[in-house]
C-alpha positions as CSV (number, residue, x, y, z in Angstrom):
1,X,109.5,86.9,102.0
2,X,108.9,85.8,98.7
3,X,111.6,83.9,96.8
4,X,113.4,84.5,92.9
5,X,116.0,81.7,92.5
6,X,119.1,83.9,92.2
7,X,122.6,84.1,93.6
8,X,121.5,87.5,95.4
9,X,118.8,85.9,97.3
10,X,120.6,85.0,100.5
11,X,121.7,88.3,100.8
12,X,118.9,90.4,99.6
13,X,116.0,88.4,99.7
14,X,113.5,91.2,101.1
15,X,114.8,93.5,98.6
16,X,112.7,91.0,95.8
17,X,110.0,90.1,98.4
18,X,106.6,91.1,98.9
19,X,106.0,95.0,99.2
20,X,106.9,96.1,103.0
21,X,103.9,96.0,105.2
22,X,105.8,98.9,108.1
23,X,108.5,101.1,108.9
24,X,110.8,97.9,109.9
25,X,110.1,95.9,106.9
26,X,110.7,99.2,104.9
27,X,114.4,99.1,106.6
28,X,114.9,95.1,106.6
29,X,115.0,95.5,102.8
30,X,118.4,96.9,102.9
31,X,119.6,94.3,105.0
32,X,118.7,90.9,103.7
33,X,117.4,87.7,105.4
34,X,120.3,87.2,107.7
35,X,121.9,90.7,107.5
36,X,121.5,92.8,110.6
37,X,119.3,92.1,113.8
38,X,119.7,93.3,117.5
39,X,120.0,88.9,118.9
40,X,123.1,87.5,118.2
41,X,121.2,84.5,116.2
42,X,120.8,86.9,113.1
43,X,124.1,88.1,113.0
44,X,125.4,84.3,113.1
45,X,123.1,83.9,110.1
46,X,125.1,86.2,108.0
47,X,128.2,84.8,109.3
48,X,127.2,81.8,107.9
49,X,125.6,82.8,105.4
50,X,127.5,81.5,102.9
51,X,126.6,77.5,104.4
52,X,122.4,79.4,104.6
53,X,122.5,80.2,100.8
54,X,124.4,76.5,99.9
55,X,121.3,75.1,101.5
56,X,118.8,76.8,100.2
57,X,119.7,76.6,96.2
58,X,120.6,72.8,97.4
59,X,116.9,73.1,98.5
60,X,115.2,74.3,94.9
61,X,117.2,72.7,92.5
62,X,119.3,69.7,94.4
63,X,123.0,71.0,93.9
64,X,125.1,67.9,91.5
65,X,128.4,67.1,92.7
66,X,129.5,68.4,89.7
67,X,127.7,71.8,90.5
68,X,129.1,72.0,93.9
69,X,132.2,73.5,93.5
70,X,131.0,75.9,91.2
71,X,128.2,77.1,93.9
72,X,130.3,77.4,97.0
73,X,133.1,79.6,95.0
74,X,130.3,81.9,93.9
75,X,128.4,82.5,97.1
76,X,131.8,82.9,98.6
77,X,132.8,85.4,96.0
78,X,129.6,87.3,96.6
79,X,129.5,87.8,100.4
80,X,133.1,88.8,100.2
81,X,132.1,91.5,98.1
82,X,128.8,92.2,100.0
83,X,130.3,92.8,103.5
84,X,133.3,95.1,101.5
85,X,130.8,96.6,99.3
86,X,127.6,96.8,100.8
87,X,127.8,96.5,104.8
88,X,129.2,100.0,104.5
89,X,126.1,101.9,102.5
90,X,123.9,99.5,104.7
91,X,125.4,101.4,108.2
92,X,124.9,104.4,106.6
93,X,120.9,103.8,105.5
94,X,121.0,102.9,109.3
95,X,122.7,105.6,110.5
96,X,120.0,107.9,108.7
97,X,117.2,105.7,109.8
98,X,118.0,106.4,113.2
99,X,118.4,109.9,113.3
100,X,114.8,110.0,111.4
101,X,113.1,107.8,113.8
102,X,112.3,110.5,116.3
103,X,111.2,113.2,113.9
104,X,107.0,113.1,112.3
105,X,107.2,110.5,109.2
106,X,106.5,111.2,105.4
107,X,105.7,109.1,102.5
108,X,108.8,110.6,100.8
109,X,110.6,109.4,104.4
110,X,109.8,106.2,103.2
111,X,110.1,106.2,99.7
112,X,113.9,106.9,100.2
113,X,114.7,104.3,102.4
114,X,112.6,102.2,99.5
115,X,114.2,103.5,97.1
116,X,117.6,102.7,98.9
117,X,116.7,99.1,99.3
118,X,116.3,98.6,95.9
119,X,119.0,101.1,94.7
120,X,121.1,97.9,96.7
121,X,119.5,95.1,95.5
122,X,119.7,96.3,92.1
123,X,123.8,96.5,92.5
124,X,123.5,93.1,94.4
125,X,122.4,91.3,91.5
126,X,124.5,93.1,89.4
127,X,127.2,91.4,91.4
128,X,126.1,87.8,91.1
129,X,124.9,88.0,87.3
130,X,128.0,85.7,86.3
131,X,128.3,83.8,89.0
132,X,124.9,83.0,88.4
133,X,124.7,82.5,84.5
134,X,127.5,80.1,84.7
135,X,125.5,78.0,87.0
136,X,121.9,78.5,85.0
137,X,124.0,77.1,82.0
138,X,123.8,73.9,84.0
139,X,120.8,73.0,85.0
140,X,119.2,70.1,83.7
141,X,115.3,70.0,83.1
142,X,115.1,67.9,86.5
143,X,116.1,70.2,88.5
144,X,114.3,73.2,87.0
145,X,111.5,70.8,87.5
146,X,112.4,70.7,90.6
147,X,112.2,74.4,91.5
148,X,108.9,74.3,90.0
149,X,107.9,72.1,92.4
150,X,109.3,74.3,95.3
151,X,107.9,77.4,94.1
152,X,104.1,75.9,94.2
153,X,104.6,74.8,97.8
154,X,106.2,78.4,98.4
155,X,102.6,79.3,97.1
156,X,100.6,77.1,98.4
157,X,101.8,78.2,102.1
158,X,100.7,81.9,100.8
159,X,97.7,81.0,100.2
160,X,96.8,79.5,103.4
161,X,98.2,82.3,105.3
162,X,97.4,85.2,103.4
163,X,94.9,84.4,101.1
164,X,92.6,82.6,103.8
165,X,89.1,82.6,102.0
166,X,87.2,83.8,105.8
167,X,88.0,87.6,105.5
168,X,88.6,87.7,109.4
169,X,91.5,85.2,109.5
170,X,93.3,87.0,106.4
171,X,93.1,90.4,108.0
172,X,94.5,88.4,111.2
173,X,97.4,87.0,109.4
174,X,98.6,90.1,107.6
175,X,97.8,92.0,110.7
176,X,100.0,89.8,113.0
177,X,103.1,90.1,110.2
178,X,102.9,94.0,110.3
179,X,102.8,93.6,114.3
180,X,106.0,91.2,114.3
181,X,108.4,94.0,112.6
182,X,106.3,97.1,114.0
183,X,107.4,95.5,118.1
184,X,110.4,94.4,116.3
185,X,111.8,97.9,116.1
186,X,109.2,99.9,118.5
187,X,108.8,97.5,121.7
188,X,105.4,96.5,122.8
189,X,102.4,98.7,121.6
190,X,99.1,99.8,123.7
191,X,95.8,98.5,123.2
192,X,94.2,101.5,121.6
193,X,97.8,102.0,119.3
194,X,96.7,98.2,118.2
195,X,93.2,98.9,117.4
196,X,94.2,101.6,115.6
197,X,96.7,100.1,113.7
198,X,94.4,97.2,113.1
199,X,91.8,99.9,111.4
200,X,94.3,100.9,109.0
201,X,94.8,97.5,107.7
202,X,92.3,96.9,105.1
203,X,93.9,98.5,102.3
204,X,96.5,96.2,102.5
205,X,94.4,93.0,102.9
206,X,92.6,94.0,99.8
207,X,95.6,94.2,97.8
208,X,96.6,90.6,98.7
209,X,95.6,88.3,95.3
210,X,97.1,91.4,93.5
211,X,100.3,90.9,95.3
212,X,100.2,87.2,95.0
213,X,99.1,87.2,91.2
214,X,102.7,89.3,90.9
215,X,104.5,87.2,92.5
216,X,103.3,84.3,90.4
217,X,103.6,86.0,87.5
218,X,107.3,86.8,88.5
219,X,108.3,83.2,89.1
220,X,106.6,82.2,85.8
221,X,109.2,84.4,83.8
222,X,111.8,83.4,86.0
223,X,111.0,79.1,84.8
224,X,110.1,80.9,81.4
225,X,114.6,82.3,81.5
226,X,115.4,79.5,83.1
227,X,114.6,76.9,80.4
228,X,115.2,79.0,77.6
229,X,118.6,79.1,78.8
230,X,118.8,75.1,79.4
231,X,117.4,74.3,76.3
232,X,119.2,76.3,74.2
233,X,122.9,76.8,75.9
234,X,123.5,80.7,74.7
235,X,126.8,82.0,75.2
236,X,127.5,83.7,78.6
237,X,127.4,87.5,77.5
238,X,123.7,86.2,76.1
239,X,122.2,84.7,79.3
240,X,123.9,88.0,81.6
241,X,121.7,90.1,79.2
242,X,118.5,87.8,79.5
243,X,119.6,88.3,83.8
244,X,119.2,92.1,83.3
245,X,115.7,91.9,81.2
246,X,114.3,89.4,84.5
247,X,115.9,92.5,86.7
248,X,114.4,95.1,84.9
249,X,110.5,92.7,84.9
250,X,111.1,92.4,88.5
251,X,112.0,95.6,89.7
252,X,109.7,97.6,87.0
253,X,106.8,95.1,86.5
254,X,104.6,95.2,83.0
255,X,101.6,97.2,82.5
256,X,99.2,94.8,83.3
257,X,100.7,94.3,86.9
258,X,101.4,98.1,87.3
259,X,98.2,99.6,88.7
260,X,98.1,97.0,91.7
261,X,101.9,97.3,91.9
262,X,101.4,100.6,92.6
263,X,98.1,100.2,94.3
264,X,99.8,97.5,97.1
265,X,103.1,100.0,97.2
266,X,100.9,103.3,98.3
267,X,99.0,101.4,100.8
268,X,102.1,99.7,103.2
269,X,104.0,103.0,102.8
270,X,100.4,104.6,104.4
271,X,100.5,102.0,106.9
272,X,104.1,102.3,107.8
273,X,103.7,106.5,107.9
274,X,100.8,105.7,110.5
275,X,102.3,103.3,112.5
276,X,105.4,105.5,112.7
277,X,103.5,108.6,113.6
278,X,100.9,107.3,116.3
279,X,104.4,106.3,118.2
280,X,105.6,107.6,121.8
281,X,108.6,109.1,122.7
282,X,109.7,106.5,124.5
283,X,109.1,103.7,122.2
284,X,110.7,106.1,119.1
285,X,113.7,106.1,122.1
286,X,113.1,102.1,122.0
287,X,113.5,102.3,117.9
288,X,116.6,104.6,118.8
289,X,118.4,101.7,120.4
290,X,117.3,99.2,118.2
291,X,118.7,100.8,115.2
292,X,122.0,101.8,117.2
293,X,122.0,97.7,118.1
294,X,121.7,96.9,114.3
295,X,124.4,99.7,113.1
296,X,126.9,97.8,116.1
297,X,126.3,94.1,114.9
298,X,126.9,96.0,110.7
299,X,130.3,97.6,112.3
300,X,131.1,93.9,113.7
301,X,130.4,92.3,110.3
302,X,132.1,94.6,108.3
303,X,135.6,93.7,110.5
304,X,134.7,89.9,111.2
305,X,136.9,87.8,109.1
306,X,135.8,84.3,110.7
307,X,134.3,83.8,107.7
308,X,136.4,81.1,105.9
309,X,134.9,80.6,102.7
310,X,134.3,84.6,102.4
311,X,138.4,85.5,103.7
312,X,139.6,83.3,101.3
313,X,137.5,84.6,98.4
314,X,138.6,87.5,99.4
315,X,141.9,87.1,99.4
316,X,141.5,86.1,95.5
């Protein structure tokens, strides 16, 4: 999943990452990197999640021990709000998911639970525009350096995997991600439902250096904010409106990006109506099961309060 430095990230990072490639990625979006997941490892990762997104802005920008403080408070303040606010709508997309999973599949199926996704990561960060323009406000040019730096080897892994210059070995790579989330909530799939699946793939290898010139393009106005708001130290109220003009580029990109925007969007959500609709009964029971297993471990979160940092945020 593709990677925005922002507070929301930890929570909602597929909601901002590159367009969903099947009918499991499509749902993922509402649930964030660590959110919901039938193993017990996943739902420990959102339990922690608070320590998970610590690390990984400690990762792009090298946290000061000046900064520290300020960073913990704000991730703690925005899980607590997350599992209150947005666990709840989550079980719900969930609940809906499932009792769709058995019936034939639509692009406006999809294009709701889409639209969903973002309708939440939107809200998300909403949430963590404060939080996060206090801690833009300091940032030195080191560190922004810094996340430079990690964005281009972010990138340069994309390439190699995605962007492989032998055509075979880039259909293979994108083909094996839509395979990891389509067994992920289906179970295993037969030989001729992989071949068949593996036809339908091309559209969405062709639509690869359009996807990765977006994202690029994305993390460009992201440095572009970022230093503008170093170098010049606006008031608070400023950089929280400068937060919602990166939203709006993000979520609504420019007109030069739109036709492959669109382009990359129509073919996944044909991908993920095929995959969906060349299913079994029993592996659409299989889905069933799985998305009953996720809607469990949301009902779990939602009451766990082993969270330290998160109770005591809370309890502010």
């Amino acid at each position: 999943m593709r990677a925005d430095f922002n507070m929301a990230v930890s929570a909602h990072r597929a909601a901002v990452s590159e367009f969903h490639n099947c009918w499991a990625r499509r749902i993922f979006a509402i649930l964030g990197a660590a959110a919901l997941c039938a193993c017990s490892a996943m739902k420990l990762g959102y339990q922690q999640g608070d320590h998970l997104a610590y690390w990984w802005i400690d990762n792009y920008v090298d946290v000061t021990t000046a900064q520290e403080p300020l960073t913990r408070e704000a991730i703690a303040r925005f899980f607590a709000w997350h599992r209150k606010a947005q666990l709840p709508e989550i079980a719900t997309l969930l609940q809906q998911a499932k009792a769709e999973v058995r019936q034939p599949v639509t692009p406006a199926t999809v294009e709701h639970f889409q639209d969903a996704s973002q309708q939440l990561a939107r809200k998300s960060f909403e949430q963590a525009m404060p939080d996060l323009a206090d801690l833009l406000l300091t940032l030195t040019p080191e560190q922004i350096g810094r996340m430079e730096k990690k964005f281009g080897e972010g990138n340069a892994k994309y390439r190699k995997k995605f962007l492989n210059p032998n055509p075979a070995e880039r259909e293979e790579a994108r083909y094996d991600k839509v395979m990891e989330y389509a067994r992920l909530v289906y179970g295993n799939f037969s030989s001729d439902q992989e071949k068949a699946i593996r036809a339908r793939i091309g559209p969405v290898v062709q639509n690869a250096e359009a996807r990765y010139a977006e994202r690029v393009a994305r993390q460009q106005e992201w440095l572009k904010m970022v230093r503008y708001v170093q170098a010049t130290q606006p008031p608070k109220a400023q950089v929280i409106d400068v937060l919602h003009r990166f939203r709006e580029y993000w979520q609504n990109p420019p007109a030069r990006l739109a036709a492959s925007h669109e382009a990359s969007d129509n073919a996944g959500i044909a991908l993920t109506v095929a995959i969906a609709n060349m299913t079994t009964p029993q592996q659409k029971a299989h889905a069933q099961d799985r998305f009953q297993k996720w809607i469990d471990d949301t009902h779990a979160l939602m009451r766990d309060k082993a969270n330290a940092p998160v109770r005591a945020a809370a309890a502010n």
